[in-house]
C-alpha positions in Angstrom: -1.7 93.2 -12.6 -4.7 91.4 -14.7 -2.7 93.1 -18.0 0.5 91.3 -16.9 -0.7 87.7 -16.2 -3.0 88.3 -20.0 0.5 89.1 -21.6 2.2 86.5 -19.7 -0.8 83.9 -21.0 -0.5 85.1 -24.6 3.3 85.2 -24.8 3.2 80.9 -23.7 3.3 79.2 -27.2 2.0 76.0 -25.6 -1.9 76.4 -24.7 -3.3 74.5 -21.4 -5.1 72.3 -23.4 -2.2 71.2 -25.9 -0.2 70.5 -22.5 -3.2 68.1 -21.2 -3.5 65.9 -24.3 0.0 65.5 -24.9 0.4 64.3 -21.3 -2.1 62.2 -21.6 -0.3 60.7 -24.5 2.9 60.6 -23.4 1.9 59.3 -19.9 0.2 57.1 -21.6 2.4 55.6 -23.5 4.7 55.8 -20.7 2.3 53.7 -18.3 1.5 51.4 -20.8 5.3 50.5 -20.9 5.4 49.7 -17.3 3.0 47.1 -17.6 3.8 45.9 -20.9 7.3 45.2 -19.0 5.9 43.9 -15.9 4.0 41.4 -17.6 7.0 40.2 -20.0 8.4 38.3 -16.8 5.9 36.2 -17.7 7.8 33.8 -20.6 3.9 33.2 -22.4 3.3 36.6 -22.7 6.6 38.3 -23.6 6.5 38.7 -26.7 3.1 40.1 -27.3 3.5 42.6 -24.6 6.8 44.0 -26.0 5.3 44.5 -29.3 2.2 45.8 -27.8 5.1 48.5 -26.4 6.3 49.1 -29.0 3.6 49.8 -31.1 2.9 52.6 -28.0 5.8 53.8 -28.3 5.9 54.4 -31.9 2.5 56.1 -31.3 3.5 58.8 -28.6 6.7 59.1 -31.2 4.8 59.4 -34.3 1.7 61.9 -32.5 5.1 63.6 -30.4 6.9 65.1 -33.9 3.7 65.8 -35.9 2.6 68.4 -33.2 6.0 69.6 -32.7 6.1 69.9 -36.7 2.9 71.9 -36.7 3.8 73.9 -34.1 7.1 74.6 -35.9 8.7 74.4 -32.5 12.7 73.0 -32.3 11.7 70.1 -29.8 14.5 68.0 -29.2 14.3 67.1 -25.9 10.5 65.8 -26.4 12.1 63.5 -29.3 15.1 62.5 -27.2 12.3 61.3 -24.7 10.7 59.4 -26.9 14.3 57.3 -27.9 14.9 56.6 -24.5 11.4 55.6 -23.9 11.7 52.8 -26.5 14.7 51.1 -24.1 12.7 48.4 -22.3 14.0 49.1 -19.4 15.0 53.0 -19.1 11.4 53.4 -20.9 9.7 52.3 -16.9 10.3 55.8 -15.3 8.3 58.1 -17.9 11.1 59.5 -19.7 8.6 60.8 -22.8 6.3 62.7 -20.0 9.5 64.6 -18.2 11.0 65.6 -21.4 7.6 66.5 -22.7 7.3 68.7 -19.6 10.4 69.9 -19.8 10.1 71.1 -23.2 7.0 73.2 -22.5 8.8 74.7 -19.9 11.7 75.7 -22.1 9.5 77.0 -25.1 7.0 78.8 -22.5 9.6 80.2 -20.2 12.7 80.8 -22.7 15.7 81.7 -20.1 16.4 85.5 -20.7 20.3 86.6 -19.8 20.9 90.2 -19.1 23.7 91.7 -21.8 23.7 88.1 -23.4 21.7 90.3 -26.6 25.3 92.9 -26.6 27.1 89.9 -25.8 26.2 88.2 -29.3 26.3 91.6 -30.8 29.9 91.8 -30.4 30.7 88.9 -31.4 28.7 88.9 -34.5 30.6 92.0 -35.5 34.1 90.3 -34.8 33.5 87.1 -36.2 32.0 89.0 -39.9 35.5 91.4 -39.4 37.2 88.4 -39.4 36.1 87.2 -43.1 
């Protein structure tokens, strides 16, 4: 049982600690964009606080695809998270930190099909027939 649950942890491309500090900066970014449109109701401080956003934003962005690019992992959903989070105000209901967590969970947990592998198979072999 202690083999299964090592081979489980090793097969996860995402270690615990990656998981934490992109959180942290996603969630972040994410909370900082709550306040930062909570206090542009003020008229004083509007501007200042959406360009303090937006430099966040830009930061979870710009930290976001340089670990996916290192990784070498097809992230699109983290990325899609991060446009959407730039929306003043979609951005309020951590959009960056649910497709961040969503994408671990993809990458770490890849969806297996039964008979989807004979499946593509088949159709591989028809579709180079075909030509």
């Amino acid at each position: 049982m202690e083999e299964d649950q090592k081979e489980e942890q090793n097969e996860q491309k995402i270690s615990l600690p990656e998981m934490i500090i992109l959180t942290l900066i996603c969630g972040g970014a994410d909370l900082f964009c709550i306040f930062a449109d909570l206090l542009s109701a003020t008229v004083i401080l509007a501007p200042v606080a959406q360009g303090l956003r937006f430099l966040a934003s830009g930061f979870s962005f710009i930290c976001t695809t340089l670990w996916l690019i290192i990784r070498r992992i097809k992230g699109v959903w983290a990325l899609l998270g991060n446009f959407i989070g730039a929306i003043p105000i979609v951005g309020s209901f951590f959009p960056r930190t649910i497709t961040l967590w969503l994408t671990i969970s993809i990458i770490n947990r890849p969806i297996k099909i039964p008979g989807i592998e004979k499946v593509l198979q088949t159709a591989t072999k028809s579709l180079t027939a075909a030509k």
